[in-house]
N, C-alpha and C positions, 0 to 999 in steps of 0.2 A: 504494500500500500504506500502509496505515495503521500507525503503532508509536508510540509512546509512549518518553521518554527523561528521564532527570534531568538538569538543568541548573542549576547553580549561580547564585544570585539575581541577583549583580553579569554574570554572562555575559547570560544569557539578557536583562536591563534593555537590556544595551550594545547586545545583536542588537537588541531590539524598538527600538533608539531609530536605528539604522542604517537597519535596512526603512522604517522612517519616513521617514526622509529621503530613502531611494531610491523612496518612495512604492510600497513592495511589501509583501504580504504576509511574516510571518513563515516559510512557509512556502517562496514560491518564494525569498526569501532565503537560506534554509537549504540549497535544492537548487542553487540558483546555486553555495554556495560547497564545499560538498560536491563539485559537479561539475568545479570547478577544481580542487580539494584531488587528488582521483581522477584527474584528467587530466595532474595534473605529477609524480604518483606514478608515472604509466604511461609516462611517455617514457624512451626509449632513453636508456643514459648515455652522453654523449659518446665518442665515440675518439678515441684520442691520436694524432695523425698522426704524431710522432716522439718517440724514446726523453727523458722529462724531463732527461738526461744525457747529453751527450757520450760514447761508447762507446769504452774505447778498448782497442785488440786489439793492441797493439805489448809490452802486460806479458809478460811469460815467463810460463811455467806453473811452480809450486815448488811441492814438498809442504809441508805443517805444517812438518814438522820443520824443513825450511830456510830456513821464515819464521820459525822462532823461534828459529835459529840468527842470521839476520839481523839481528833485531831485538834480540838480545843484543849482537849489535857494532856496535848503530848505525848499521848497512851498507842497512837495510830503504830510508830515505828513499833514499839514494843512486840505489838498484834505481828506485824510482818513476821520480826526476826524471831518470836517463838515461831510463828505457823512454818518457815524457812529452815530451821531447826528437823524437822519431824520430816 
């Protein structure tokens, strides 16, 4: 397919003087890298095989109110480092 595209003086100089070097057309140079651009666009994003954090399930469950009752007396760290302890 044919199309037609504006390309900034200094880009387009850089490409022509790349394909040169790789002794290719401007053309299949462009599709070369297009096809890489589109190809790393398309792959899968990694999965995490495990949580980036340590999980830890030993905290109590508290409402608001008595984490900000805690945190008023200073008591909040305490709760952490015994429940971190266990």
């Amino acid at each position: 397919m044919r199309t037609t595209i504006d390309l900034p003086d200094s880009l387009f100089h850089q490409a022509k003087l790349v394909a040169v070097q790789r002794r290719l057309s401007l053309k299949k140079l462009i599709t070369e890298l297009l096809e890489t651009a589109l190809r790393s666009e398309a792959a899968p994003a990694q999965r995490m095989t495990r949580p980036p954090i340590a999980l830890r399930t030993s905290v109590p469950a508290i409402t608001n109110a008595q984490l900000g009752q805690l945190m008023d007396e200073g008591s909040a760290d305490t709760l952490v480092r015994n429940a971190n302890k266990k």
